[in-house]
DRENZAKE-138411 format. One line per 8 residues: for each residue x, y, z negated of C-alpha. Coordinates in steps of 0.1 Angstrom, whole numbers. Each point is the difference from the previous one (the first is absolute). Layout:
// residues N
X,Y,Z  ... $
//
This chain:
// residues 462
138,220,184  15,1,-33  24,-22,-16  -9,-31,-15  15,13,-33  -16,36,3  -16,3,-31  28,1,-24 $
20,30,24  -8,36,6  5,-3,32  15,-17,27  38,-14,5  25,20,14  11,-3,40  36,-16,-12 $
-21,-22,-24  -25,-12,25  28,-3,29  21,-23,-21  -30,-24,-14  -27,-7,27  4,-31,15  -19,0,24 $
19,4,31  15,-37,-7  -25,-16,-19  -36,12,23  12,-40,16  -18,-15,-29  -33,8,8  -13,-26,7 $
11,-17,-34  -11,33,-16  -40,-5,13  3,-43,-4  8,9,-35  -26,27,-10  -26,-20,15  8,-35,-24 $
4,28,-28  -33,19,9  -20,-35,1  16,-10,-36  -13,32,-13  -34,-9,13  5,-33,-15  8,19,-28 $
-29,18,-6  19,33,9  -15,9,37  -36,-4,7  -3,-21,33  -11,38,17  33,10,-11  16,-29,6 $
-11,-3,34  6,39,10  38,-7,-15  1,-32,22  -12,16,33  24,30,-4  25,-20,-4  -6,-19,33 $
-4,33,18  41,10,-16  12,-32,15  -14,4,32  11,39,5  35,-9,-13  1,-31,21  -12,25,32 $
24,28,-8  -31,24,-6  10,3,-38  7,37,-12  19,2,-28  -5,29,-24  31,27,-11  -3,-17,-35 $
0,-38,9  33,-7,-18  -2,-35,13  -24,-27,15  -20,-10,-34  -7,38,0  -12,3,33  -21,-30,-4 $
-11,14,-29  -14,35,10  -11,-14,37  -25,-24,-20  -12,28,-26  -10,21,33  -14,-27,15  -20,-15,-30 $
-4,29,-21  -4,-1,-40  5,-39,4  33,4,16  13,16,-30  -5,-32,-20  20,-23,24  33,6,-25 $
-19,-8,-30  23,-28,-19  27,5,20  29,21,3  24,2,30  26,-17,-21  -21,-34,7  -13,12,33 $
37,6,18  15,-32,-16  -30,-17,16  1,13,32  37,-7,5  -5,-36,-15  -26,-7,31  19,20,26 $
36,-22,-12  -18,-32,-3  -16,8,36  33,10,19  24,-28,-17  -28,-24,17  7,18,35  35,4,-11 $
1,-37,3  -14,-3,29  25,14,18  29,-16,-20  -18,-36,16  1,15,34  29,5,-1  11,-31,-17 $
-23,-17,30  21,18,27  32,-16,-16  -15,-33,-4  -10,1,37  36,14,16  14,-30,-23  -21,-25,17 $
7,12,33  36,-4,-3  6,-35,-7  32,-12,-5  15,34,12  27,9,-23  22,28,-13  33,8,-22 $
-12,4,-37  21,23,-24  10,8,-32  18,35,-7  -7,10,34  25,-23,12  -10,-34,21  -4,-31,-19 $
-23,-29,11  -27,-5,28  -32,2,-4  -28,-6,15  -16,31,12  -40,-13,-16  19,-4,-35  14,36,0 $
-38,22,10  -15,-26,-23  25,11,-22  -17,34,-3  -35,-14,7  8,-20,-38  13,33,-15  -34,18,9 $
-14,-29,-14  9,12,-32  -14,32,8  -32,-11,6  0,-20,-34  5,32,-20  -28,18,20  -25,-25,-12 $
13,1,-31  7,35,-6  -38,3,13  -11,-21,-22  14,23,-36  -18,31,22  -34,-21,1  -9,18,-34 $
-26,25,-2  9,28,-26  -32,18,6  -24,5,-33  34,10,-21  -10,37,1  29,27,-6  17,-28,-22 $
-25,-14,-25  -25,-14,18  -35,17,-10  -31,1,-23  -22,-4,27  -17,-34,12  18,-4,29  11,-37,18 $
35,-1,7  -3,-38,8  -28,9,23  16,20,18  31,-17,7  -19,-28,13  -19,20,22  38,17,16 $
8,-37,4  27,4,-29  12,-37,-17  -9,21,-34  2,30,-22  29,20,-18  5,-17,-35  11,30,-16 $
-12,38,8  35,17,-6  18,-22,19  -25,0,29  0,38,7  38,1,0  14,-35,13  17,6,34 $
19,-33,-1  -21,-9,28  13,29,25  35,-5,-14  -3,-36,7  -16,7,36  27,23,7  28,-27,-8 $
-17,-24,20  1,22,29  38,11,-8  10,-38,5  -22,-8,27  20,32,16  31,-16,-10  -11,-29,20 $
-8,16,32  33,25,-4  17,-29,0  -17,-14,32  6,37,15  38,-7,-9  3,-34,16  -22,19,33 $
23,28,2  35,-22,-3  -16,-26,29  -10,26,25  35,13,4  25,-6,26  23,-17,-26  -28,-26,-12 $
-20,3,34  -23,-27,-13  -33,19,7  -16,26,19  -31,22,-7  -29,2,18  3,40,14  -38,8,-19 $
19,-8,-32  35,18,4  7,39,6  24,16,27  30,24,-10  -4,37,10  34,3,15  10,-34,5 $
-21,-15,32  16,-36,-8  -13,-4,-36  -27,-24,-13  -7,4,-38  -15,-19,-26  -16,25,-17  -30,-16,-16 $
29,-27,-16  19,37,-14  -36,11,-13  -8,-31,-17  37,-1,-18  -4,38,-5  -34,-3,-19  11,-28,-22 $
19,31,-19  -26,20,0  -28,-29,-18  24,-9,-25  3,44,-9  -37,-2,-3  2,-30,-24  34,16,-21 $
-19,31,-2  -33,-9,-11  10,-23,-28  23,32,-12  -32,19,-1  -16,-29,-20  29,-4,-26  -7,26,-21 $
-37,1,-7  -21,-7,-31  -35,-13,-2  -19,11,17  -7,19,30  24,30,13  0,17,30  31,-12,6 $
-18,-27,16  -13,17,26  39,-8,18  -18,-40,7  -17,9,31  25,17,28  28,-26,-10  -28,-31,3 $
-20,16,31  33,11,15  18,-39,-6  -35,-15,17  -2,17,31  42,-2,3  0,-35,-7  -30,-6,25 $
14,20,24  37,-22,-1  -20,-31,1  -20,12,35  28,11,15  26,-24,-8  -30,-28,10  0,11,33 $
37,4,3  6,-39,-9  -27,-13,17  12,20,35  38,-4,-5  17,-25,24  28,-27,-14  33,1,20 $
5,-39,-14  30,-7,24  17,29,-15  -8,-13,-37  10,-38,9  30,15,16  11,20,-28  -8,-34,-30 $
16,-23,23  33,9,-17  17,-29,-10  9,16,-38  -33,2,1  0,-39,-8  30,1,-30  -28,-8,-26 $
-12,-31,19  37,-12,3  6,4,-36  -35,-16,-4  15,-30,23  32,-7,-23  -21,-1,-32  -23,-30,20 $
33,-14,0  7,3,-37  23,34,1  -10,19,-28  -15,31,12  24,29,-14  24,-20,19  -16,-6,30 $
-7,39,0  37,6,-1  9,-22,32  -25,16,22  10,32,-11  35,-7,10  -8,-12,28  -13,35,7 $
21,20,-13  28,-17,26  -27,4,31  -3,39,-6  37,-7,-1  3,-8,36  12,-37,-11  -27,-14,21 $
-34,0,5  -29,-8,-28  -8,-32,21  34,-15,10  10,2,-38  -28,-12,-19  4,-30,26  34,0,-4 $
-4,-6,-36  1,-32,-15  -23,5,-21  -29,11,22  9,-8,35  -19,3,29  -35,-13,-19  2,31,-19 $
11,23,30  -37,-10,14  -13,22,-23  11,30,11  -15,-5,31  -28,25,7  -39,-8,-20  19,-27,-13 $
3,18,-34  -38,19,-4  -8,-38,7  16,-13,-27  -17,16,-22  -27,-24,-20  -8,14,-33  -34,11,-10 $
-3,36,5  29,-2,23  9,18,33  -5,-32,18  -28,-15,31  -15,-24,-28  1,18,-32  -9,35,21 $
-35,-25,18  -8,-7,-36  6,40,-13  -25,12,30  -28,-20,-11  7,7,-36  2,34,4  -37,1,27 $
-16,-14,-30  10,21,-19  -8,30,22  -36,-16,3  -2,0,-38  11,33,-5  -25,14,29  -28,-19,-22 $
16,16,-36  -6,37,18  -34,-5,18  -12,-15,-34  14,26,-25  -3,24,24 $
//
């Protein structure tokens, strides 16, 4: 089949030419948006006066017969389908002859490819968050289970308070709580349908563009025909979302990877969700916590290197755009992918909690609360941080231990040497939004509801 563009060129492009600009290979995954959207387009032109209902009807039933060999695998593309819209195109044209040829009438694939990758973003962000909740539901669920089991808390890698072990996975479940707010919303500035904006300037024809996007279950229509052909905030914005969202679970991978070794030892991994060493017979590995911190890097290249494509362009389309789809179909399946694997990893892991409450039961893990004590008492607390820290400083010393000096000390005594018993201090700790039993009871039922409300948010908009 010929070009789209045939008629203006003696002849067709050259090998290098077509090599470098058919898309097809990567974008032959949107066909299904590719026949949803000729179908609302064919049944405006009817509505339009432009198809007679034979026509219209021939178009239709084509259409249906493209889905269903593409869906089957039984689809033969051409030599001269230079991407999906093309193939789609051509197989209709053989299928319902002289009326085929009139299914691009109003339209150009400026408006058709923007369309398409509006409904296949604003599907896969929906199923994107669906497996950000289950995830987030795993989390929730190991939190619960471990009651008032706790664990050293740090800052700069270095131990400083307990925690309770439900505060630190909701910790994460919270961040991908986030996550899931900018997938909704980032779904939400897709949920515009571009199509009836032509090459750039919309057209002279009758069509329905409102029509239309009501009928592909878009919120509206583009506003303005320039910007709709050539606006890819949308995938940039997608693309970010998914960078953090991988920053999220890297960060999980981290926190995985530091707690399944021998120096940590505070969790081991299931053997279906860890690989072996080939020369070392002893070694367990957390690979799919390595994979989920090594993909973070490569989400946020897709993101820096799309919106350096994007920088540059004037109104309105260039081919340039083209670069949208491997970066966007490439971040989906990745991010997917993470969120599987690392599901399965956190929901199979088991918690070595004797090792944890062995490691937070450190009495300098309770300085804060000492301090905390003296300023109950009326020390101001810049000064209050100065005696415990002394009294530190001299323990490390060799001068004594933590206990016997902090009791030793008039100024706390033995009352204040209770607190460095062990729990005492992940106890203690009463704030809202704190590490503590109470304030951590109250955080898991905030944070079901809000999973529940989320889960409602996605099935709705989704």
């Amino acid at each position: 089949m010929p070009t789209l563009w045939y008629g203006r060129f003696d002849g067709g492009p050259a090998e290098a030419l077509q090599a470098l600009n058919d898309s097809l290979p990567f974008d032959r995954r949107m066909f299904r948006e590719d026949v949803s959207a000729s179908r609302a387009h064919v049944r405006g032109l009817g509505r339009a006066g432009l198809l007679t209902d034979a026509e219209q009807a021939a178009i239709l039933s084509a259409l249906d017969r493209v889905a269903d060999e593409m869906a089957a695998g039984t689809f033969e593309f051409a030599l001269g389908d230079e991407d999906v819209h093309t193939a789609v195109e051509r197989r209709v044209t053989e299928l319902a002859g002289t009326a085929g040829a009139k299914l691009h009438t109003g339209r150009s694939r400026n408006d058709q490819v923007v369309t398409d990758l509006r409904l296949w973003t604003r599907r896969e962000l929906a199923a994107l968050g669906q497996g950000v909740l289950a995830v987030q539901t795993t989390l929730a669920e190991r939190a619960a289970a471990s009651g008032e089991r706790y664990l050293p808390g740090y800052t700069h890698l270095q131990q400083a308070q307990p925690v309770l072990l439900a505060h630190h996975l909701l910790a994460h479940g919270w961040s991908l709580a986030r996550d899931v707010d900018r997938i909704v919303d980032a779904r939400r500035r897709a949920d515009v349908s571009p199509l009836g904006a032509g090459a750039l300037a919309g057209s002279s024809l009758p069509l329905d563009p409102d029509g239309v996007a009501a009928e592909l279950g878009f919120a509206g229509r583009f506003e303005n025909s320039l910007d709709a052909v050539s606006d890819r905030d949308f995938v940039a914005e997608t693309l970010f979302v998914i960078a953090l969202l991988g920053v999220h679970l890297s960060r999980i991978g981290e926190e995985l990877v530091l707690w399944t070794s021998d120096e940590f030892g505070f969790v081991s991994l299931d053997d279906r969700f860890s690989t072996g060493s080939s020369m070392m017979p002893q070694k367990k590995n957390p690979d799919i916590a390595e994979l989920a911190r090594g993909k973070a890097g490569r989400l946020i290249g897709h993101l820096a290197g799309f919106m350096a494509t994007l920088k540059g362009l004037p109104l309105a389309y260039n081919k340039d755009l083209q670069e949208d789809k491997e970066p966007l179909f490439d971040a989906v399946d990745t991010a997917r992918l993470t969120l599987l694997a690392l599901d399965g990893m956190l929901t199979s892991l088991e918690f070595h909690h004797d090792r944890m409450e062995a490691v937070a039961d450190s009495p300098y893990a309770a300085a804060t609360d000492l301090a905390e004590l003296l300023v109950t008492r009326g020390t101001p607390f810049r000064d209050a941080h100065a005696v415990v820290g002394a009294l530190v400083r001299r323990a490390l010393a060799g001068e004594g231990s933590f206990a016997d000096l902090v009791a030793a000390d008039p100024r706390l005594g033995p009352e204040a040497a209770a607190l460095l018993a062990p729990g005492v201090s992940v106890a203690n700790r009463s704030t809202p939004g704190g590490a503590g039993v109470d304030p951590v009871s109250v955080q898991l039922e905030r944070f079901a509801a809000r999973l529940a409300t989320d889960r409602e948010r996605l099935e709705r908009d989704g």
